[in-house]
N, C-alpha and C positions, 0 to 999 in steps of 0.2 A: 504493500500500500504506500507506505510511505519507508525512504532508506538515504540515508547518511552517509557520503564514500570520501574516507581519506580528505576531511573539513578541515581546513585552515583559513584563519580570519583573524585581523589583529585592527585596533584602533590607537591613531598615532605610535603606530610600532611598538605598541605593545600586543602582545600576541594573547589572544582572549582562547580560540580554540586549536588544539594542537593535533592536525591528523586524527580528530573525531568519525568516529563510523558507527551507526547505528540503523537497525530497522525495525520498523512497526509493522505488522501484519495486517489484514481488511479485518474489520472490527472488534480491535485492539483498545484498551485504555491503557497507555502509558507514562508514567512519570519521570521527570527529572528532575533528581535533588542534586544539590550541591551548594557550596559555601557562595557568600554571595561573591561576586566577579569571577564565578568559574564559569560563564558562557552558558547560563540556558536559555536569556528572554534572548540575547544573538540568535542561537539558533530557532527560537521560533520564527523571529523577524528574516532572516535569511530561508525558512521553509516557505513562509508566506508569501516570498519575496518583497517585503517591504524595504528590503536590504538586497544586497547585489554580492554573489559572493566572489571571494578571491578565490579561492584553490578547493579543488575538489568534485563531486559532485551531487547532486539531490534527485533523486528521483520521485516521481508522482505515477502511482501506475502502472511500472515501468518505463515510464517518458521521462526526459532527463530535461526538468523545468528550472532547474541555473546552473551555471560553471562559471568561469573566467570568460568562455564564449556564447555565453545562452543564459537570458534572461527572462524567462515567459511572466508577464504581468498578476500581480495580486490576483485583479479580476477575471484572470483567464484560466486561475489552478483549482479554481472550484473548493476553494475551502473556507474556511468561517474561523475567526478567531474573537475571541471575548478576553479586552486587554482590565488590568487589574484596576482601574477607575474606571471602567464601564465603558468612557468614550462617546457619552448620548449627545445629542444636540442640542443644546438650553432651549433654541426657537423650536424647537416641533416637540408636538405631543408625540407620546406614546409610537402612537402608530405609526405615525410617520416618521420616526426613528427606524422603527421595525423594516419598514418596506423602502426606507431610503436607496435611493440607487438604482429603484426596479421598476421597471418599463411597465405600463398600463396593462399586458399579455400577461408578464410575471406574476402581477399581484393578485390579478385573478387565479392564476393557476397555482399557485400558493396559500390563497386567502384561508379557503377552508382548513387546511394544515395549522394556519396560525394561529385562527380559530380556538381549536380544539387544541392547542398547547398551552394557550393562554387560559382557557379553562381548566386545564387539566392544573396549572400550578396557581393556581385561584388569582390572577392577575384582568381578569377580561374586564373588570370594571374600571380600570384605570387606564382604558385605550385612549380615553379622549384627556388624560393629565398632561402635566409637562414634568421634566427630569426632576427637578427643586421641587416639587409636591410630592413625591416616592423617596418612602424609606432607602437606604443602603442597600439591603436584600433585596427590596420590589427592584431597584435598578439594576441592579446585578440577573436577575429573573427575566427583564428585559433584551439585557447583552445577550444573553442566552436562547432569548427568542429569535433576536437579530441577527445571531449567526446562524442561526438555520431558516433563515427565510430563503435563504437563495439552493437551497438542498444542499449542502455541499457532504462530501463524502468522509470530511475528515474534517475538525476541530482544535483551532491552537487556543489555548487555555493559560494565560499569564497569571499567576497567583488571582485565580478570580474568585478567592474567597479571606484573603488577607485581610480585608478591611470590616467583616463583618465580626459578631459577638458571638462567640464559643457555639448556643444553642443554636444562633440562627445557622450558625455554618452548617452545622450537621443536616441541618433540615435542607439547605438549598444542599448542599453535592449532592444529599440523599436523590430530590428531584432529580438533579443533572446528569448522575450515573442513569435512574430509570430510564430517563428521556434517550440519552445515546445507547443505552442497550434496546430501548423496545423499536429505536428507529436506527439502530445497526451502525450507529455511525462510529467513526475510529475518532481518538484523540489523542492530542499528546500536552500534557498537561507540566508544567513549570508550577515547582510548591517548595518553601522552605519546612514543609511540613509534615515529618514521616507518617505521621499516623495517618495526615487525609492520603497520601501517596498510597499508604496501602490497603485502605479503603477501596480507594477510584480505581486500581490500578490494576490489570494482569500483570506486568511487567513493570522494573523499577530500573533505571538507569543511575545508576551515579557518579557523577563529575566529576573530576581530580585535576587540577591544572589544565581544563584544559581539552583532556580526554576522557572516555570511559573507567573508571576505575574497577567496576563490575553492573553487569547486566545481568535480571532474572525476574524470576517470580518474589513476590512479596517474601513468600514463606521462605525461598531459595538464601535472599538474602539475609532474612534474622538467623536460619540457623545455620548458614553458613559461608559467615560474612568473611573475604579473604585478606582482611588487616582488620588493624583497629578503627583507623578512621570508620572501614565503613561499619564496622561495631556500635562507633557511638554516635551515629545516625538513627539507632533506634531507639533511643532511650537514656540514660543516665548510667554509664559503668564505674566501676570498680578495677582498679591498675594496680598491677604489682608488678616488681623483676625478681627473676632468679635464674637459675644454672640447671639444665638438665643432666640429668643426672642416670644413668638405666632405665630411660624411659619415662623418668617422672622429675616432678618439680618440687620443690617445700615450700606451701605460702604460710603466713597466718591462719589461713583459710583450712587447712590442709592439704595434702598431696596430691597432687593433678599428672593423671598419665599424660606425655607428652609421645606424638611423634617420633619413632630412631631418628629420625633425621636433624633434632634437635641436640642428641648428646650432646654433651659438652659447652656447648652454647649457651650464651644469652638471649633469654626470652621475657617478652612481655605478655604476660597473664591477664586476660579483661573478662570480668564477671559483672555481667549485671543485675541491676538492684535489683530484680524481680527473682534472679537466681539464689537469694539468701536467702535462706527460712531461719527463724527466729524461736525460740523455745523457751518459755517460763521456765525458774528453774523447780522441777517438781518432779516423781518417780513417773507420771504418764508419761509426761514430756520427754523422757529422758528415752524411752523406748523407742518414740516417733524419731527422736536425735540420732539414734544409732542404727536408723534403716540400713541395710545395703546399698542402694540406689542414691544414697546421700553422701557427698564428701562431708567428712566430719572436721571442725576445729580443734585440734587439740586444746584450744585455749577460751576460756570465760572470755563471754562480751559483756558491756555492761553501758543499759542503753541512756544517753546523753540527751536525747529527747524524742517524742511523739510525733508527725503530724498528720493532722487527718485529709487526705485528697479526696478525689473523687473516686470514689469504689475501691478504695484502698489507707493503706497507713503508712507515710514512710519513715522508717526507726533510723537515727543515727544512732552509732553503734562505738562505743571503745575497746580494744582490744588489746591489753596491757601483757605485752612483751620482753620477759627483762625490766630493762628500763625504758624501754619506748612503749610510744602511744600509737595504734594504728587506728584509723576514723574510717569505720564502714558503714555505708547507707545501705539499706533491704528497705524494697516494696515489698509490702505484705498485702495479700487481698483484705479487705474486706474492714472490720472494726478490729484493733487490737488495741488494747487498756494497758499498756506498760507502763510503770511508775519511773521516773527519774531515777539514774543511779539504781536498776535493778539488774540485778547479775540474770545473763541469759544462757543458753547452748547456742552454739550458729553453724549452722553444716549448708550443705551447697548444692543446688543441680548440676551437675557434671555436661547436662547436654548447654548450657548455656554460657560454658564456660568455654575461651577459647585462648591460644595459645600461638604466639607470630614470635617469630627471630625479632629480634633486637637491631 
């Protein structure tokens, strides 16, 4: 559907994408994260061609719509993009936002489509408003109509939910996913934000100077992310170092099988928060601590404070070694009641724990 060949593009000589290559399949949702200035609203603007690119090539189809010598116009690649402030017209309502652009045959031939979109995401009463009368979300639900008024087959998606409020956001991608699954369409979506990425997302791209650092499925990447960086793209980890040793490692944590191919080596250890479980200290508790399936700590935690998240708890953690202090976070699901300064057990999921050369 859409594919990415060997991309380079730099502004004022500084080089933004490095021999990027990627593809999207026909009714794909895919995402790209990355830090900001690693090149992902570039390459939307260069897929759209709003941009002109230097080196490389993009295909649409398999029709090759920019290079160095081939520029085929925004309006002629058939695709729809909904940029992160919306981009509506102050002077025109609604509607005429929506159908901006399109010939007296088009709109007709559309109409009913828009119709029934705009009912479907409860906007049809605000066709005759202007942009400054609609909330953030009603505008953004707009953008969204707008880029599919002209059918297009595929979808660029610029952080187009950055600017809304936690509840609302889930409620619009919720829409936007339905919408481009029940009408097939592909998109490639730009998000500093892993959890909507793996929501929306079959596949998840991620950027590293530049280039792809790894590509896959949502799931492909949490559990098996190939560094750290992309580790802590999902979540909040935990770092240690140590020396492999026959196969395994010593943290505070406890001992973690490593790779032969790590003997001898330095390595960096990243577990994250979710991977600690936490244990009052009591004789139940103590049996659930010494499962099999749990690395265990040799060493008493003893927890420095509570706080309560959303559908979770997260415990900082001290873990008094010697004479050092080590400071570990665990998410915990759900409500847990730990008092200040209460001595815990702390063992580990092994699958969530991952282990890179130094």
């Amino acid at each position: 559907m859409l594919e990415f060949l060997n991309i380079s593009h730099s502004y004022n000589k500084q080089k933004i994408l490095n021999d990027f290559s990627m593809k999207l399949e026909y009714g794909e949702v895919v995402s790209l994260l990355g830090p900001s200035g690693c090149g992902k609203t570039t390459l939307l603007k260069l897929a759209s061609g709003i941009e002109k690119l230097q080196n490389g090539e993009i295909k649409l189809n398999n029709e090759i719509v920019s290079s160095p010598n081939i520029h085929l116009n925004t309006e002629k690649r058939d695709v729809g993009y909904v940029f992160q402030d919306c981009a509506l017209f102050p002077h025109l309502t609604i509607l005429q936002n929506i159908f901006f652009g399109m010939t007296s045959i088009e709109i007709e031939k559309q109409k009913n489509k828009i119709e029934s979109l705009m009912k479907e995401i409860n906007i049809s009463r605000l066709s005759e408003k202007y942009p400054h009368e609609l909330s953030g979300g009603q505008q953004q639900q707009v953008a969204l109509v707008r880029a599919m008024a002209s059918d297009p087959k595929i979808i660029f998606l610029d952080e187009p939910f950055s600017n809304l409020d936690s509840r609302l956001k889930e409620k619009i991608r919720d829409q936007m996913l339905h919408i481009l699954r029940e009408h097939n369409i592909s998109a490639l979506l730009v998000t500093h934000d892993p959890e909507e990425a793996m929501f929306m997302s079959d596949k998840i791209g991620i950027l590293n100077n530049g280039s792809i650092e790894q590509f896959g499925s949502p799931i492909d990447l949490y559990l098996r992310p190939k560094s750290a960086f992309i580790a802590e793209f999902f979540g909040e980890i935990n770092v240690f170092e140590g020396i492999v040793e026959d196969g395994s490692v010593n943290t505070v944590l406890g001992t973690f099988k490593c790779p032969n191919k790590f003997n001898n080596k330095k390595v960096k250890i990243v577990i994250r928060n979710e991977a600690i479980n936490v244990f009052a200290e009591n004789k139940l508790n103590l049996k659930k601590y010494k499962q099999p399936e749990f690395v265990t700590s040799p060493y008493f935690g003893y927890v420095m404070e509570a706080r309560l998240l959303a559908g979770s708890t997260l415990v900082h953690l001290s873990l008094k070694v010697n004479q050092s202090n080590f400071h570990i976070h665990a998410k915990i699901p759900g409500l847990n009641f730990f008092n200040t300064n209460e001595k815990v057990f702390v063992s580990s999921d092994p699958s969530q724990i991952f282990v890179f050369k130094q």
